[in-house]
LOTOR-888840 format. One record per residue (C-alpha): residue number from 1; residue in one letter; x, y, z. Coordinates in steps of 0.001 Angstrom, whole numbers. Layout:
BEGIN
   numi   sedren         u         v         w
    NUM        A         X         Y         Z
...
This chain:
BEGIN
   numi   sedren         u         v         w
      1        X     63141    -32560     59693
      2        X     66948    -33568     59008
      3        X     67856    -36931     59896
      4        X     70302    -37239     62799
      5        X     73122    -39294     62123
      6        X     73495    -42246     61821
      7        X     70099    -42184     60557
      8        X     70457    -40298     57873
      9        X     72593    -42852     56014
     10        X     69518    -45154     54769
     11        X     68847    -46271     51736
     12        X     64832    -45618     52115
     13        X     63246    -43974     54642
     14        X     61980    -46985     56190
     15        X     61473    -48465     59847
     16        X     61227    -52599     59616
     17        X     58366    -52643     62842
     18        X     59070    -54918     65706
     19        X     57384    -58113     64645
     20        X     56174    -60543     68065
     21        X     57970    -64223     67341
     22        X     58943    -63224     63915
     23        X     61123    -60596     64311
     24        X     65463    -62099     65376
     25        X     68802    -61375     64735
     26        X     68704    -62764     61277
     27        X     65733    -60491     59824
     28        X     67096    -57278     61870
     29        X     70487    -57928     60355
     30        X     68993    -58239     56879
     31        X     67109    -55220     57059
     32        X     70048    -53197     58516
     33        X     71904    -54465     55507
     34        X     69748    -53802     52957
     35        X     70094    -50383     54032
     36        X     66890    -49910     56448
     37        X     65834    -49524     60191
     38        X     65812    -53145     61452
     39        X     63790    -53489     65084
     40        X     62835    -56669     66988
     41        X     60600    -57117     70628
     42        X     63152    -57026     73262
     43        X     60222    -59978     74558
     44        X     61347    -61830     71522
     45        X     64175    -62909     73140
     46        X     63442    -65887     75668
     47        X     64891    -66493     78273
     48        X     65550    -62905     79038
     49        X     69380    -63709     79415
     50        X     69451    -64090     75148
     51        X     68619    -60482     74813
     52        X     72413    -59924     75454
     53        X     73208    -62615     72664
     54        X     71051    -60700     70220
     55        X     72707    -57271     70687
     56        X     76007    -58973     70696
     57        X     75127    -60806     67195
     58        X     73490    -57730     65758
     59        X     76068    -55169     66949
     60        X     79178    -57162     65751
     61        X     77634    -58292     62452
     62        X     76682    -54822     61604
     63        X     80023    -53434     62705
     64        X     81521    -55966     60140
     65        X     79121    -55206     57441
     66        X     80429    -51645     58023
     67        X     84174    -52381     57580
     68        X     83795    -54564     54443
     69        X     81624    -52102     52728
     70        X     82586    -48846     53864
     71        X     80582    -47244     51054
     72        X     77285    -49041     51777
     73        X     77376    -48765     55477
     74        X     74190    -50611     57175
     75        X     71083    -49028     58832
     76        X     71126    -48611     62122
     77        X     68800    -51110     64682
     78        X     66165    -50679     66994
     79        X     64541    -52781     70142
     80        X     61318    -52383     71376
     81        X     59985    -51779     74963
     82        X     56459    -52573     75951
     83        X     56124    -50612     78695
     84        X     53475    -52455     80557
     85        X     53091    -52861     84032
     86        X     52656    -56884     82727
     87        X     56279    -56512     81327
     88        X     58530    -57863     84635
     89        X     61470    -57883     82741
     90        X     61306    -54247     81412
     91        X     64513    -52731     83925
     92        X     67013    -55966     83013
     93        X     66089    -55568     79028
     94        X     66805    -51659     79256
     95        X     69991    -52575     81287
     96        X     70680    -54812     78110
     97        X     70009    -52131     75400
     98        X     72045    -49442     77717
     99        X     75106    -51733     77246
    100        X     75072    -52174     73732
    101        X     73885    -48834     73222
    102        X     70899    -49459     70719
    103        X     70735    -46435     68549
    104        X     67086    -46751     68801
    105        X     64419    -48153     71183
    106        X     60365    -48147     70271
    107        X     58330    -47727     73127
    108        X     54838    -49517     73254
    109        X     51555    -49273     76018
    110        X     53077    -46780     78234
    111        X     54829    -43392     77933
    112        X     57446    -43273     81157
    113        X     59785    -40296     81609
    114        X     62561    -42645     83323
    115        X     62634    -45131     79929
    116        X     63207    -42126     77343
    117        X     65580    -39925     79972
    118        X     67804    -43059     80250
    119        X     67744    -43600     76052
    120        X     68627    -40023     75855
    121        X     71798    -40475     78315
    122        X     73094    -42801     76311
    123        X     72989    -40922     72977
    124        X     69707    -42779     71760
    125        X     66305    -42003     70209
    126        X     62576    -43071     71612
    127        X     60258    -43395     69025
    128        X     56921    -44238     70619
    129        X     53624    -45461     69340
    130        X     50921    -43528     69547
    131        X     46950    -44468     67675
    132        X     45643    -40748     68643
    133        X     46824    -36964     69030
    134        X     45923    -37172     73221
    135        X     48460    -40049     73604
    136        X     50916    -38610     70741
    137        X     51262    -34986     73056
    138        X     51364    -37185     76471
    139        X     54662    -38930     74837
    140        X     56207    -35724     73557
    141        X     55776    -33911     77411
    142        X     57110    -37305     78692
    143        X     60226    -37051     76764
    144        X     59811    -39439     74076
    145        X     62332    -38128     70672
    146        X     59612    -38936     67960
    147        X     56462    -40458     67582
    148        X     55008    -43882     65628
    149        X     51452    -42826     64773
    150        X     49887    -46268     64212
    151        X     46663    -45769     61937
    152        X     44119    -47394     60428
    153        X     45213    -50429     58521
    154        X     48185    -50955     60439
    155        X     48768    -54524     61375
    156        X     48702    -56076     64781
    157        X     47687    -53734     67946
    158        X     46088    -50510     65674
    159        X     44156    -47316     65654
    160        X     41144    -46760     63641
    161        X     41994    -43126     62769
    162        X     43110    -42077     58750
    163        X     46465    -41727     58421
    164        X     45565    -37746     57193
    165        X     43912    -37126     59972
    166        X     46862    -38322     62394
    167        X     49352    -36328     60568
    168        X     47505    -33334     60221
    169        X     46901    -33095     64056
    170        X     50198    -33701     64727
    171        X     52094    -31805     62211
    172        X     49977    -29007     63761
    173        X     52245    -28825     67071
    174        X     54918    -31125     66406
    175        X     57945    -30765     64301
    176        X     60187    -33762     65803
    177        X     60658    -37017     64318
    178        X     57351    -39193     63084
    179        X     57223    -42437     61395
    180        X     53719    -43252     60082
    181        X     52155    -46929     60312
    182        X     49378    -47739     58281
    183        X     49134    -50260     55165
    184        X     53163    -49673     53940
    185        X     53755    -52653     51745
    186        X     54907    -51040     48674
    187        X     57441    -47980     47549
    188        X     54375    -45732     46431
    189        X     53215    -45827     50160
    190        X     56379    -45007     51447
    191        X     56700    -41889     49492
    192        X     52996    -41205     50156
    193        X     54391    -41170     53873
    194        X     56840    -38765     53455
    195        X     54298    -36457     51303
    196        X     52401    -36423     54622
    197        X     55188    -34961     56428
    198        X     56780    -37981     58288
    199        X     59921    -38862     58112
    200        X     59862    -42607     58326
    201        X     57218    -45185     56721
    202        X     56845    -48156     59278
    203        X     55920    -51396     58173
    204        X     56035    -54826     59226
    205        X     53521    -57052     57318
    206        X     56039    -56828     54254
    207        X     58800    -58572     56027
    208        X     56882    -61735     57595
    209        X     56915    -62759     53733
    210        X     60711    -62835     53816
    211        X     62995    -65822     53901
    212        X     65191    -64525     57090
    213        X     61645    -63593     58895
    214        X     61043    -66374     62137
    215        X     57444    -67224     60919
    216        X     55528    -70002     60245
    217        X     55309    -71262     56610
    218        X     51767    -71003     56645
    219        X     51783    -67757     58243
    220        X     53794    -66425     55219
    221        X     51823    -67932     52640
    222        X     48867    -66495     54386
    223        X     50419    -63029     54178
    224        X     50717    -63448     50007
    225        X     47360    -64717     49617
    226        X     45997    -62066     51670
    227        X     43735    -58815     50709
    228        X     42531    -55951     52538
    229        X     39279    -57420     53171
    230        X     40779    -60476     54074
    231        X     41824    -58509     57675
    232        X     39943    -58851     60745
    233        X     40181    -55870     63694
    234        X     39263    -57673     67250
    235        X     40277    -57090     70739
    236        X     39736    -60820     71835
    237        X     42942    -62246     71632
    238        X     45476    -59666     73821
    239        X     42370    -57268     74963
    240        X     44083    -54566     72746
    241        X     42237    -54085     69492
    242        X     44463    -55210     66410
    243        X     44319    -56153     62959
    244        X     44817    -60276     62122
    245        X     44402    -62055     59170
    246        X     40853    -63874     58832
    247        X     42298    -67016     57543
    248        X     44283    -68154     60529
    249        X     41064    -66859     62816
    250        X     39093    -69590     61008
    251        X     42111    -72005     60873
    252        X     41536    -71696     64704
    253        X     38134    -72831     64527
    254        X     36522    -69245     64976
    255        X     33652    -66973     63343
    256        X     35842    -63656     62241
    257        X     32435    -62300     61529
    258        X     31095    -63251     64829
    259        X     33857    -62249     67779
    260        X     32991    -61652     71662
    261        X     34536    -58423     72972
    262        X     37842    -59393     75427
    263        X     37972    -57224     78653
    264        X     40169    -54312     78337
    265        X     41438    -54500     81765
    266        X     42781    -58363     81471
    267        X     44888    -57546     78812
    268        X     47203    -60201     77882
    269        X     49691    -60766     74918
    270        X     50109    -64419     74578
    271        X     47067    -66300     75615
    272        X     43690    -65970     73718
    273        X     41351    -64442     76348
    274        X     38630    -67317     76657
    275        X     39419    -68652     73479
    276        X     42451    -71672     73817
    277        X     44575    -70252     70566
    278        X     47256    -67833     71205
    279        X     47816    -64251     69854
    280        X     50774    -64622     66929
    281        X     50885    -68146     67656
    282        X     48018    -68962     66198
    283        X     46287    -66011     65077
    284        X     48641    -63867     62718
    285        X     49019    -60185     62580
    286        X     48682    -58920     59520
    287        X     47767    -54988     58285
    288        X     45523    -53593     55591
    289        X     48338    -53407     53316
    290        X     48873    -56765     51964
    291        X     47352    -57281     48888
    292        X     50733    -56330     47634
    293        X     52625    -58671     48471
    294        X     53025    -61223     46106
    295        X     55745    -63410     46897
    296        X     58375    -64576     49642
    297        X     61159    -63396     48760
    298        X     64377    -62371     50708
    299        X     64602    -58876     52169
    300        X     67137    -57472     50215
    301        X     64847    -58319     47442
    302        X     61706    -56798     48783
    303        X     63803    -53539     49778
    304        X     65171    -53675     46002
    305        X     61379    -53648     44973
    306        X     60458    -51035     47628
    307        X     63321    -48713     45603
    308        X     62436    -49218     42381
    309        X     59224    -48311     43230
    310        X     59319    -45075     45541
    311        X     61781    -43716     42732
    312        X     59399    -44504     40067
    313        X     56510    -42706     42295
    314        X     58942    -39766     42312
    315        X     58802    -40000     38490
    316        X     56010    -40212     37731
    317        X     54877    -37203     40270
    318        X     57683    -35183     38552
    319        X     56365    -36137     35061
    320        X     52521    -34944     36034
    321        X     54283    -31768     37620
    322        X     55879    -30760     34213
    323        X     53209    -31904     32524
    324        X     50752    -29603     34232
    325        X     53186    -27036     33710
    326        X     53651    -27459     30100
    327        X     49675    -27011     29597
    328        X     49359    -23770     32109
């Protein structure tokens, strides 16, 4: 579908996920910049008072970007919402958003009529995560603008369901806005995206390799040397199944081939369950997808790569199109 404004000013279609710890002002800003959806946890900001500080920072930077460059205006931002009873501070963060008006706010673990209805009143979009077709038409009758089908591959909490699949289903009833999750670490993907009929690609694992992302050294490094098989999907450390990378799981002194189940209903998202590490702490996030990432760079450099290689995807689709033309 067309891309309401101001979302239709971005450089790539492109949504920078919400990253737990390592997503702050400075990476949000850098994606908006480079001309791409920027989003951070609302939770990332502790004590819950900072949350104003961030939207302040973001909004005015942005706004500046906007005036100095007037021909390369930013991308707009995005906060996300876990909306889980666990989440206490849920009504003072959405107070927070409402005043700075985020453009944009992700919605996680819970569909709730009152949290898209008040997004809507203040001129914003709900784009809300979804790993199945049930959950994806339970958002949509709740009110939520678009949808963030999370599929196989994706890093962090993640369906097990092919990207194809999801689409399909979805594309079957709905015609809103969808950005897919799933493996997005390179250009290719994000015009493979769009050839499934979303509108945004959504990916996160990229950025923790960037020099504005809040992550641990190691945690970066781990995200270059990683691999697809090098990805572990467990529900033991939140009691939310999610893909991590198997190098920090053994860092921590665990089997990644050997895992206890957690218990669904004590789901958590900071301690380990019975183990003593911590979820993003100590055991990293990471999806499917990173096998292409080969350095840390910054993320006006990665987005630069991400555009030379979606165009290059067009070409070379356009040049097999003629091609097959030329010999019919």
């Amino acid at each position: 579908m067309a891309l309401p404004a101001p979302f239709d000013r971005l450089r790539l279609p492109l949504i920078g996920s919400p990253l737990f710890i390592v997503s702050g002002p400075e990476l949000v800003i850098a994606q908006c910049k480079a001309g791409v959806i920027g989003s951070f946890p609302a939770l990332n900001a502790r004590p819950q008072t900072l949350l104003d500080e961030w939207l302040h920072q973001i909004t005015e930077e942005l706004a500046k970007h906007n005036r100095e460059n007037p021909d390369r205006p930013a991308a707009p931002f995005a906060v996300n919402q876990i909306v889980h009873k666990s989440n206490d501070r849920l009504e003072q963060d959405m107070a927070s958003c409402e005043k700075w008006q985020v453009p944009m706010v992700i919605t996680s673990l819970g569909a709730r009529t009152e949290i898209f209805d008040a997004v809507r009143n203040w001129g914003g979009i709900t784009m809300h995560d979804v790993i199945n077709n049930a959950f994806a038409r339970k958002a949509i009758e709740k009110g939520a603008t678009g949808l963030i089908p999370v599929a196989a591959g994706a890093g962090g909490h993640a369906g097990v369901q092919s990207p194809f699949a999801l689409m399909q289903e979805i594309r079957e009833w709905f015609e809103g806005l969808v950005a897919l999750s799933g493996s997005i670490a390179n250009g290719y993907s994000i015009l493979a995206a769009q050839a499934m009929r979303a509108d945004f690609a959504y990916a996160g694992s990229a950025f923790i390799a960037t020099r504005e992302a809040n992550a641990d050294q190691g945690y970066k490094e781990g995200i270059v040397a990683g691999s697809a098989e090098g990805i572990v999907y467990t529900n033991l450390f939140t009691g939310v199944h999610g893909n991590y990378l198997r190098s920090s799981i053994e860092a921590a002194g665990l089997n990644p081939d050997d895992l206890p189940q957690s218990d669904p209903s004590k789901m958590n998202f900071g301690s380990g369950g019975n183990t003593k590490v911590k979820a993003w702490k100590d055991i990293w996030g990471s999806g499917q997808g990173v096998g292409a990432i080969k350095s840390i760079d910054s993320v006006e450099d990665l987005v630069a790569r991400f555009e030379r290689e979606y165009h290059a995807a067009k070409a070379e689709l356009e040049a097999k199109s003629a091609y097959r033309s030329w010999i019919s």
